[in-house]
Backbone as CSV, one residue per row, in Angstrom:
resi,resn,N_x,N_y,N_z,CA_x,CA_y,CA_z,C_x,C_y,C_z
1,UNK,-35.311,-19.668,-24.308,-35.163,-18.622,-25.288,-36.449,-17.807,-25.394
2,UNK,-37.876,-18.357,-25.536,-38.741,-17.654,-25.532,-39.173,-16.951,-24.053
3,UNK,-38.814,-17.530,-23.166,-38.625,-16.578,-21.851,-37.975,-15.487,-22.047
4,UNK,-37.086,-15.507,-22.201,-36.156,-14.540,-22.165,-36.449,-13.126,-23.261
5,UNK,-37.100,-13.730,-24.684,-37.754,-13.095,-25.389,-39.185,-12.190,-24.686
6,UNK,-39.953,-12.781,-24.249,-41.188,-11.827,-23.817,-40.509,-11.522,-22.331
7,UNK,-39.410,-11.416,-21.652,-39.044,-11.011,-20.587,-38.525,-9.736,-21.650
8,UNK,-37.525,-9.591,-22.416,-37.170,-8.363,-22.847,-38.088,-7.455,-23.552
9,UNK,-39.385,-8.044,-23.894,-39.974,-7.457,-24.530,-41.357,-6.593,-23.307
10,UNK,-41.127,-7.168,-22.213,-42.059,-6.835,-21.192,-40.845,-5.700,-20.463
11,UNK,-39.769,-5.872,-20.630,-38.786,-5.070,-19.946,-38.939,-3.261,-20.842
12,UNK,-39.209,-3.426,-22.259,-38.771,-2.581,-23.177,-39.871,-1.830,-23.101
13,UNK,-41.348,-2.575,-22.697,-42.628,-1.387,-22.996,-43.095,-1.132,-21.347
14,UNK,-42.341,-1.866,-20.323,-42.840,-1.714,-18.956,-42.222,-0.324,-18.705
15,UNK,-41.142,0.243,-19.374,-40.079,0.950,-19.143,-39.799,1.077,-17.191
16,UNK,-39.611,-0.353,-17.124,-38.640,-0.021,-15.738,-37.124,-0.965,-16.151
17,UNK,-36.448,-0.404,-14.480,-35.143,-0.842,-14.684,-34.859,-2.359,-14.476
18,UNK,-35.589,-3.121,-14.562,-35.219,-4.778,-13.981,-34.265,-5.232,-14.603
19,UNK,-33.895,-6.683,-14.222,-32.937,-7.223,-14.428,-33.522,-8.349,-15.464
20,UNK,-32.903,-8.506,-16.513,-33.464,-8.916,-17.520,-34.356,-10.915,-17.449
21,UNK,-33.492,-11.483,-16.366,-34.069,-12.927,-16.151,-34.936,-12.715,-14.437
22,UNK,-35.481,-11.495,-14.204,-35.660,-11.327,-13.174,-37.706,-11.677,-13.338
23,UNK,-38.226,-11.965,-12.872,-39.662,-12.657,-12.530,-40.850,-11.022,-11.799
24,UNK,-41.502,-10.855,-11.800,-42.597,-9.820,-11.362,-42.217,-10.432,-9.595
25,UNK,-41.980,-11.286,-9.625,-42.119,-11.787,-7.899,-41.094,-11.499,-7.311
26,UNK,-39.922,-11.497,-8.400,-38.790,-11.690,-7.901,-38.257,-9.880,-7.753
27,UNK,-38.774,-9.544,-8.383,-38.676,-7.526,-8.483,-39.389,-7.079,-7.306
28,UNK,-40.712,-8.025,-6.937,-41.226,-7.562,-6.230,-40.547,-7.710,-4.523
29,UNK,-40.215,-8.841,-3.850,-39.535,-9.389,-3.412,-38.135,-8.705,-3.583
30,UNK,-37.628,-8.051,-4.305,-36.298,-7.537,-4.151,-36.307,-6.024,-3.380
31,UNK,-37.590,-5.448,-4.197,-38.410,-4.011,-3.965,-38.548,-4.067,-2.228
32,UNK,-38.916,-5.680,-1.664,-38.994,-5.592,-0.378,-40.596,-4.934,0.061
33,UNK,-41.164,-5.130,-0.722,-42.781,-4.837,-1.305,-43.500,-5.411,-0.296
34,UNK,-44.753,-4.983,-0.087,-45.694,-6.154,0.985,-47.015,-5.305,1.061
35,UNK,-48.211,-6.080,1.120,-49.459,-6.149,1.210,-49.682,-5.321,-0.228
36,UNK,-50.959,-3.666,0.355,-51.199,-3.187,-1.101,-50.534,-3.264,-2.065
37,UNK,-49.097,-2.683,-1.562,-48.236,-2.218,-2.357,-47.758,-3.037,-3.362
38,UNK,-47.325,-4.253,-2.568,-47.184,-5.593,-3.448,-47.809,-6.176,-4.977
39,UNK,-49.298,-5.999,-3.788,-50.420,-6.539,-5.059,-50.404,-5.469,-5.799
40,UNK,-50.263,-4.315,-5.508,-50.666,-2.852,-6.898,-48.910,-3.241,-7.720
41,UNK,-47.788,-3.743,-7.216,-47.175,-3.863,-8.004,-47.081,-4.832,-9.008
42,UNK,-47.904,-6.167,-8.450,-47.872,-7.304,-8.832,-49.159,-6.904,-10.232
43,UNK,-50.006,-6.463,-10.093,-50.923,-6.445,-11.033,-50.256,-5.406,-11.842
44,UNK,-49.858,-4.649,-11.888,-49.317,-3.702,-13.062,-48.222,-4.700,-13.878
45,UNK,-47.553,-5.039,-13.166,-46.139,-5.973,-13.781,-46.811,-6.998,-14.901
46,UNK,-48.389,-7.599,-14.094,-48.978,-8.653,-14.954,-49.585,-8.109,-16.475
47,UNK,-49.723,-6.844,-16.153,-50.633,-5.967,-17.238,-49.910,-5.801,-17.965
48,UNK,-48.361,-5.125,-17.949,-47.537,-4.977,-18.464,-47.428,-6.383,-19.418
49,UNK,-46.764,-7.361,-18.674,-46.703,-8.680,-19.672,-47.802,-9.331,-20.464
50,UNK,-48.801,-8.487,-20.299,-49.661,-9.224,-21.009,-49.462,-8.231,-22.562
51,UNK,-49.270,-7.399,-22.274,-49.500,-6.018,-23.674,-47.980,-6.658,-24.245
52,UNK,-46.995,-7.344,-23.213,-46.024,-7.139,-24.153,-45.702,-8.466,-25.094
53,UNK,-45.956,-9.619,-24.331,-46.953,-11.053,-24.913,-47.712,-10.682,-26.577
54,UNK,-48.466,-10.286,-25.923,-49.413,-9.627,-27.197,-48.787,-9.332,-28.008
55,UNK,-47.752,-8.713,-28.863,-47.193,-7.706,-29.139,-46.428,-8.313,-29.677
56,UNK,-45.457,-9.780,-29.118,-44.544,-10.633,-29.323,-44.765,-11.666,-30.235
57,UNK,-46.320,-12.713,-29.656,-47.340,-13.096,-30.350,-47.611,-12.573,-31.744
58,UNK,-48.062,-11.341,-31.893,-48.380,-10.910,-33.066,-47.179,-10.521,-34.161
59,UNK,-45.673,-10.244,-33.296,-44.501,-10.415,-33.965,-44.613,-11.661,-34.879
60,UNK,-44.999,-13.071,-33.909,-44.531,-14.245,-34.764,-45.543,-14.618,-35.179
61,UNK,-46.773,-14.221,-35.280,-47.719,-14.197,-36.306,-48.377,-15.378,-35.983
62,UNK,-49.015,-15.474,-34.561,-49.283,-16.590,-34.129,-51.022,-16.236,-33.951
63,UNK,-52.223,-17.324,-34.113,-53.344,-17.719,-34.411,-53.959,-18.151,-33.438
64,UNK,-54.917,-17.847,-32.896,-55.933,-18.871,-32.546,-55.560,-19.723,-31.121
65,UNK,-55.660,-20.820,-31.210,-54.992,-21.407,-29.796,-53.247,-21.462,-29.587
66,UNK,-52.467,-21.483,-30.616,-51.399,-21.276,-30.635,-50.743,-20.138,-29.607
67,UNK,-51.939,-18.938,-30.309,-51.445,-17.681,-29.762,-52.165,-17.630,-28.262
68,UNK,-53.671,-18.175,-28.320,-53.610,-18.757,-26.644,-52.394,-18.935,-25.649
69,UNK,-52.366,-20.022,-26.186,-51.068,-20.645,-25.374,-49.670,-20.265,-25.343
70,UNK,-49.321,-19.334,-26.343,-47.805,-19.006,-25.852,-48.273,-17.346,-25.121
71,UNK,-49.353,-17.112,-25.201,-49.939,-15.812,-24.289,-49.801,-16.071,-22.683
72,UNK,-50.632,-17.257,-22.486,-50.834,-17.837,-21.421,-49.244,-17.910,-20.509
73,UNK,-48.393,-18.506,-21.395,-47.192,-19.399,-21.337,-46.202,-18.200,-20.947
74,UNK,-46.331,-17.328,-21.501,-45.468,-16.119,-21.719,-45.996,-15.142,-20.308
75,UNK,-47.143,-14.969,-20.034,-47.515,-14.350,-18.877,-47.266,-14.597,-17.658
76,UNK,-47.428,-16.017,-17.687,-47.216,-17.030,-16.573,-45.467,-17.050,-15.934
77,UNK,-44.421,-16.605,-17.157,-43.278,-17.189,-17.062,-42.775,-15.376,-16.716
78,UNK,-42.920,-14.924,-16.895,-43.431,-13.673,-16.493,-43.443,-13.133,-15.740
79,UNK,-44.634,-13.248,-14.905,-45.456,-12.846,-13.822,-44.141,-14.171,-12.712
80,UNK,-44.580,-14.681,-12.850,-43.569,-15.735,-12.265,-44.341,-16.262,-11.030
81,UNK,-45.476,-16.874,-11.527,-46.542,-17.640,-10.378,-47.159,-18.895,-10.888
């Protein structure tokens, strides 16, 4: 459930078209992506989830290492690495 939460919420401020249980790897990999292109997509996708993490985090009013860790948790699940 919280996947799926910072996946829609990384979907809503990334403004691209993905597929909502779809992974940064797995877009990328679908895109048929490789070398620069890849990595310049792969790092934007990560940037993206991190602002939208953030954002989600501060929705549930989360603190300190808490908010560490579902940052971390949320990026990771994410980014999909």
């Amino acid at each position: 459930m919280l996947k799926k939460i910072c996946l829609i919420a990384a979907l809503a401020f990334a403004g691209s078209a993905f597929a909502q249980d779809a992974t940064c790897m797995a877009n990328a990999t679908e895109k048929k992506l490789a070398g620069a292109a890849k990595n310049s997509f792969l790092k934007k996708c990560e940037k993206d989830a991190a602002a939208s993490c953030e954002i989600t985090s501060k929705e549930k009013k989360l603190a300190g290492a808490a908010k560490a860790s579902f940052t971390k948790k949320c990026i990771k699940d994410t980014v999909g690495s």
